[in-house]
N, C-alpha and C positions, 0 to 999 in steps of 0.2 A: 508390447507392454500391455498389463492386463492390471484390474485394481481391484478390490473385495472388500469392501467398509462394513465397518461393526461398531455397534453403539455400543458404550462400557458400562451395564449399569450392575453388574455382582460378577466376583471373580469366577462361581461356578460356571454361570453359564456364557461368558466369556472363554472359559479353557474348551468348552464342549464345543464351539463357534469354533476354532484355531484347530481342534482335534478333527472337525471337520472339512476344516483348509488345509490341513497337513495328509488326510488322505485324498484331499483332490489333486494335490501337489506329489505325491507320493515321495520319493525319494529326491528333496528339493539341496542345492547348493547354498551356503548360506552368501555366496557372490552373487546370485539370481533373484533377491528378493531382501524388501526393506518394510520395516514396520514406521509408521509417520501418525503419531500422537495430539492430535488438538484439544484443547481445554479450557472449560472459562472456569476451573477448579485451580485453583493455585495452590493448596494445602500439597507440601511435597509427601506426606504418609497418606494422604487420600490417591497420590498419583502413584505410589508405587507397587501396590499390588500391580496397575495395570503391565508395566514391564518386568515383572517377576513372573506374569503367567507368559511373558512372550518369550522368556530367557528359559521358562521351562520347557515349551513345551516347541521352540525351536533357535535352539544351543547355538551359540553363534551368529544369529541374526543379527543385525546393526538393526535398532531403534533410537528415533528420536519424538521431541516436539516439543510444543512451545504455547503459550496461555494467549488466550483469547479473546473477544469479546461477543464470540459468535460463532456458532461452526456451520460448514457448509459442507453438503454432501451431493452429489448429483445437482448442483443449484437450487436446493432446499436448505432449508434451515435443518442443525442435525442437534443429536442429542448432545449433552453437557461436557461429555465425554466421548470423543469421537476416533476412532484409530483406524490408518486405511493401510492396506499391504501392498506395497506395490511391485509386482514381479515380471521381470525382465525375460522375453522369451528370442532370442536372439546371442549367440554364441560373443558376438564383439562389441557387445555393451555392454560397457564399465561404468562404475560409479563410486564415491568414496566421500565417507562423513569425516568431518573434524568438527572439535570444539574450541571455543578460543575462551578465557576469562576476563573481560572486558577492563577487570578491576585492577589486572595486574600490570599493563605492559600499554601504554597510548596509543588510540586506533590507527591510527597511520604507522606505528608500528608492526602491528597488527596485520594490517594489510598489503602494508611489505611480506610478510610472511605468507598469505595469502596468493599474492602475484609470485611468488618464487616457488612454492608447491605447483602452481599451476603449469612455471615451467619444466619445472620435474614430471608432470604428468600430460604431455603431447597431445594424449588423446583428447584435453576437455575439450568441448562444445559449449558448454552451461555451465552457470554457479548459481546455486542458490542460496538464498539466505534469509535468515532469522534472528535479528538482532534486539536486545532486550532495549526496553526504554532507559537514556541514559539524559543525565544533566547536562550533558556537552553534547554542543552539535556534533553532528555526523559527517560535516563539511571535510576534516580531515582524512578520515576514513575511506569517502565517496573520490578528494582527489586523487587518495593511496591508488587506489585501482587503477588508473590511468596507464600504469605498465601493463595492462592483461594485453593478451594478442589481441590484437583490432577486430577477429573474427568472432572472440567469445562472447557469447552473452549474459546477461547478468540479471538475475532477478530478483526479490523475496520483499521484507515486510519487517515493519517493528515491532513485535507481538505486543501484547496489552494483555486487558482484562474486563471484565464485562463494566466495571465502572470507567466510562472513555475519560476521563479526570484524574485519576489516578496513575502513579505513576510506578503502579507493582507491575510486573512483569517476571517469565522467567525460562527461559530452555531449560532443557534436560536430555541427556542420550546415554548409549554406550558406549560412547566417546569420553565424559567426563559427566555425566553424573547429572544433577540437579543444582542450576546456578540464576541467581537474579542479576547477577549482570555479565549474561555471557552472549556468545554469539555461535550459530551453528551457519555451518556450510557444506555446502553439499556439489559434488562433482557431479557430473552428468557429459559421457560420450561414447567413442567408437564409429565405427564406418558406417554402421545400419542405423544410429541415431539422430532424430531431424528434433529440432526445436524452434517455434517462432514464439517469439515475446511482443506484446504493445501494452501500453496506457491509454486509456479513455476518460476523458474528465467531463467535458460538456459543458463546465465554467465557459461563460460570458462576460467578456469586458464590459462597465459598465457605459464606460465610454473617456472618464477623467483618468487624467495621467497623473502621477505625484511624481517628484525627482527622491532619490532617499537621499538626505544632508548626513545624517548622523546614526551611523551603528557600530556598532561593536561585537564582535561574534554572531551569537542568534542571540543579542538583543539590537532590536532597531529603535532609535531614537527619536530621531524626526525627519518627517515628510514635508520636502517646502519651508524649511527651516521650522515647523510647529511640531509639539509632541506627536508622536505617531497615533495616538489613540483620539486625540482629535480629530480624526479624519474621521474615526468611529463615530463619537458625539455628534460633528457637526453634520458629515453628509448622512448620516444613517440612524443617527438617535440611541446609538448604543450607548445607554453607562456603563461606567467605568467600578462595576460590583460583583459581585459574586455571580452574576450570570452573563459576564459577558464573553466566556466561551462557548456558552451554548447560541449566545443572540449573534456572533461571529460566524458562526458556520456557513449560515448562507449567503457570508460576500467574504471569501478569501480573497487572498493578493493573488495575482498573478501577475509575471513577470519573465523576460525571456534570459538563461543563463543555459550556456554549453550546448547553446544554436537551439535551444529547446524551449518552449512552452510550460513552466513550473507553476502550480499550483502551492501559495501557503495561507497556511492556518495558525492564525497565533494562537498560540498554547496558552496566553495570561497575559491581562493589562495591568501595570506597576503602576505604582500610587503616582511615580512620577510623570506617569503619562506614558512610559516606555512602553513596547507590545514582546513579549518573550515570543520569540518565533523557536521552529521545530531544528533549522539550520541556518546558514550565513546567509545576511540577506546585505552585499556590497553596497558602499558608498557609491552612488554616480550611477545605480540603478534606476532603471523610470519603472512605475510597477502601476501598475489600475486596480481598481477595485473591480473583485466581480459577482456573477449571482448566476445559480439554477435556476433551468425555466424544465420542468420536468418531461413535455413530450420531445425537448431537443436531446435531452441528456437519452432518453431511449432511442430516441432515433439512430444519433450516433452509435450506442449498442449493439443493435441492428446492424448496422452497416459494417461495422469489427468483425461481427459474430458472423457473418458471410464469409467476409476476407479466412476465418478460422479455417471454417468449414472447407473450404479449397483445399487446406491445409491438407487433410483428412485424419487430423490428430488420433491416436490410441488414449490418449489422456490429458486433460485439462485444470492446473493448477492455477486456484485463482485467490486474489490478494484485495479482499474490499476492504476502502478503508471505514472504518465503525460511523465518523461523521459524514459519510454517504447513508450507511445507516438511520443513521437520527437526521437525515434530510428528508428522508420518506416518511417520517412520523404521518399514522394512518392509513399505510399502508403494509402490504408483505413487503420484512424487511430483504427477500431478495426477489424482489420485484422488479430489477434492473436486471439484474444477469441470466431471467429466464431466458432467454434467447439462444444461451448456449447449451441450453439443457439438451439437446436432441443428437449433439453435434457428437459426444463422448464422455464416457465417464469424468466425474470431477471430483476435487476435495479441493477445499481452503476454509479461508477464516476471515472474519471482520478485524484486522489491522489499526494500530494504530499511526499509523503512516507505512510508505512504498519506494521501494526501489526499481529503479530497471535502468541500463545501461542502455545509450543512445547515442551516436556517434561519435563512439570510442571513450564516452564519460559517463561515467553509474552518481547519478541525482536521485535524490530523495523527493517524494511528494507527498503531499498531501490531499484527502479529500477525492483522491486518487483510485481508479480499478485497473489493478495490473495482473494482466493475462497472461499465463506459460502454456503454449500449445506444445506435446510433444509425441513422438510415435519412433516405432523402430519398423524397418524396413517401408512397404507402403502403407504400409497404416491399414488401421480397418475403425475406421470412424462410422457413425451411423452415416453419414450423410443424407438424411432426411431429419430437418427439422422441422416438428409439427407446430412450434411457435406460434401462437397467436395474439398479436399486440393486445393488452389488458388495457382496460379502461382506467386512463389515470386521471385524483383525483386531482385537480391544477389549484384547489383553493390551499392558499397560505397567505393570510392577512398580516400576518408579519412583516412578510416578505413584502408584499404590497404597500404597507402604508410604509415600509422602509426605501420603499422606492419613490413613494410622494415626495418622502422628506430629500432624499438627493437629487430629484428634479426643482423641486422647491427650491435648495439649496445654488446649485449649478444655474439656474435661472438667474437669481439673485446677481451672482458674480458676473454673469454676462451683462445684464442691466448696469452694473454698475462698474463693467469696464466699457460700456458703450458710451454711459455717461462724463467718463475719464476723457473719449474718446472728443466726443463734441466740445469738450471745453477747451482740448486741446488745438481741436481745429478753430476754434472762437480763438484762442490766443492768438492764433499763426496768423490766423485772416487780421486781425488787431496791429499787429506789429511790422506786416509787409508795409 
């Protein structure tokens, strides 16, 4: 596998760019090669020249993509408009796009159909995916899967847009066109094709456990029999206003479902106290609160990004989620994922949420970096990465005096279950 990224910024010298890959490619198969579109442009007439000059000027290609909040190119930040080729140099690598309309047919519907192509097609290895932001959890969709063969894997992201609060989104392909609420998926196999998939989050439990009493879908009710967002005000001094998904970011839930470690982020806190979460968050779950501590969260990276490197990937798809993004506020927003930069070419985008499949069940996360390493036969990865840890900047007073107040807080309750305690034992010793 080989990849050739071009920034979109006028149709002229974009066609000159492609007329130049079409004679390095010389007489190319349109089965050997795919065009993958990123974009924090969501205007569908600003996006279509770009696949009118890819339909001119190589007939038959499969193009897609999907909106953004950020592009990422080699683990740089990339231009507005970002389009990668990705072409397949190996006789028994197969690959195949579909589109689904989200609006028409219920995800688990959906995904039925999904799991049944898949068995129609032996060969896959991988699926990827690119799902619009949608009102309904994705909890139905995520169990749909649970039929794939145990050995595929499963990866991709909920595209966005440069505003992470908003809920525009949108794919587009040669598949079916330009839709806001659709879903692309992408096959990936054959004999000569390796794939490895991981998530890395680097959330820290704060230490306090909550039981969940009351929820309903992805809304969660209450924690410990109190509104959910109580737990915001009291341990962490979050209001309950217009900013409290951005003062959220830095202490998601975490909680353990389908033997795995989930990472959520409420999406919005209801007048009634409720927290709108991104998917189902069950009754009879215990969940913590947690926080970034910025050199653990690199560190971890490091230590992934080795694990890759083994690999000897030909190419690396990567899935940041945007509120990783705005956790580094003051710093380079892909200041996390340099580590892979050495390892092999890449493209991805800032997400609004992640998926990846993990012992035989595809979860959704948040807050989330989700890695696709992939390569045909042995690969020819750099393997030399000249990585060099950056000096990060650890001050966030936010964070900090948010952390006074849930020690403050947790202190509080232990004192006065200690005190519970003594009286209890005054009673005992009273009435022997």
């Amino acid at each position: 596998m080989k990849v050739k990224n071009f920034s979109f910024t006028n149709v002229d010298d974009f066609k000159r760019a492609l007329f130049v890959l079409k004679a390095e490619l010389g007489s190319v198969d349109p089965t050997r090669l795919y065009f993958q579109i990123h974009s924090v442009v969501l205007d569908e007439q600003k996006l279509q020249p770009v696949w009118n000059a890819i339909e001119e000027m190589f007939p038959g290609t499969p193009w897609f993509g999907n909106s953004t909040s950020g592009n990422i190119v080699d683990c740089d930040g990339a231009a507005e408009i970002s389009v990668t080729a990705t072409i397949f140099e190996k006789d028994s690598t197969r690959f195949k796009l579909f589109q689904y309309d989200l609006g028409s047919a219920p995800s688990c519907d959906i995904a039925k159909q999904i799991v049944a192509e898949s068995k129609n097609h032996p060969w896959v290895k991988a699926i990827e995916m690119y799902h619009t932001i949608s009102a309904e959890s994705t909890t139905s969709f995520c169990e749909g899967m649970d039929g794939l063969a145990p050995e595929i894997q499963m990866f991709g992201a909920i595209v966005c847009s440069p505003d992470i609060t908003s809920s525009k989104s949108c794919v587009f392909s040669s598949e079916g066109g330009f839709n806001s609420k659709g879903l692309l998926i992408l096959f990936f196999g054959g004999d000569e094709f390796y794939v490895e998939s991981l998530k890395i989050s680097g959330w820290k439990s704060i230490g306090r456990h909550f039981l969940v009493t009351k929820a309903e879908g992805s809304t969660l009710y209450e924690l410990g029999g109190v509104p959910a967002y109580e737990i915001y005000r009291k341990y962490l001094g979050i209001q309950n206003d217009e900013n409290f998904f951005y003062n959220a970011l830095d202490f998601p839930i975490l909680y353990e479902h389908n033997g795995t470690s989930i990472v959520r982020a409420p999406a919005a806190s209801n007048p009634d106290g409720s927290l709108t979460m991104s998917s189902d968050v069950e009754v009879g779950s215990v969940i913590s609160l947690s926080y970034g501590e910025p050199l653990t969260i690199v560190d971890s990276i490091q230590q992934e990004s080795e694990k890759i490197k083994k690999m000897n990937p030909d190419v690396l798809h990567i899935f940041d989620c945007a509120a990783r993004k705005a956790f580094w506020t003051g710093q380079d927003s892909t200041l996390e994922i340099q580590p892979f930069k050495h390892i092999a070419g890449s493209s991805g985008f800032f997400s609004h949420g992640e998926f990846l499949r993990e012992k035989g069940h595809l979860n959704q996360h948040n807050i989330t970096l989700v890695v696709a390493a992939m390569r045909e036969g042995y690969g020819k990865g750099l393997q030399a990465s000249a990585y060099r840890k950056q000096e990060i900047k650890t001050s966030k007073l936010p964070l900090a005096a948010r952390m006074a107040t849930f020690i403050r807080e947790t202190s509080a309750e232990v004192d006065e279950l200690n005190k519970q305690l003594d009286a209890y034992k005054r009673h005992f010793n009273e009435t022997r």
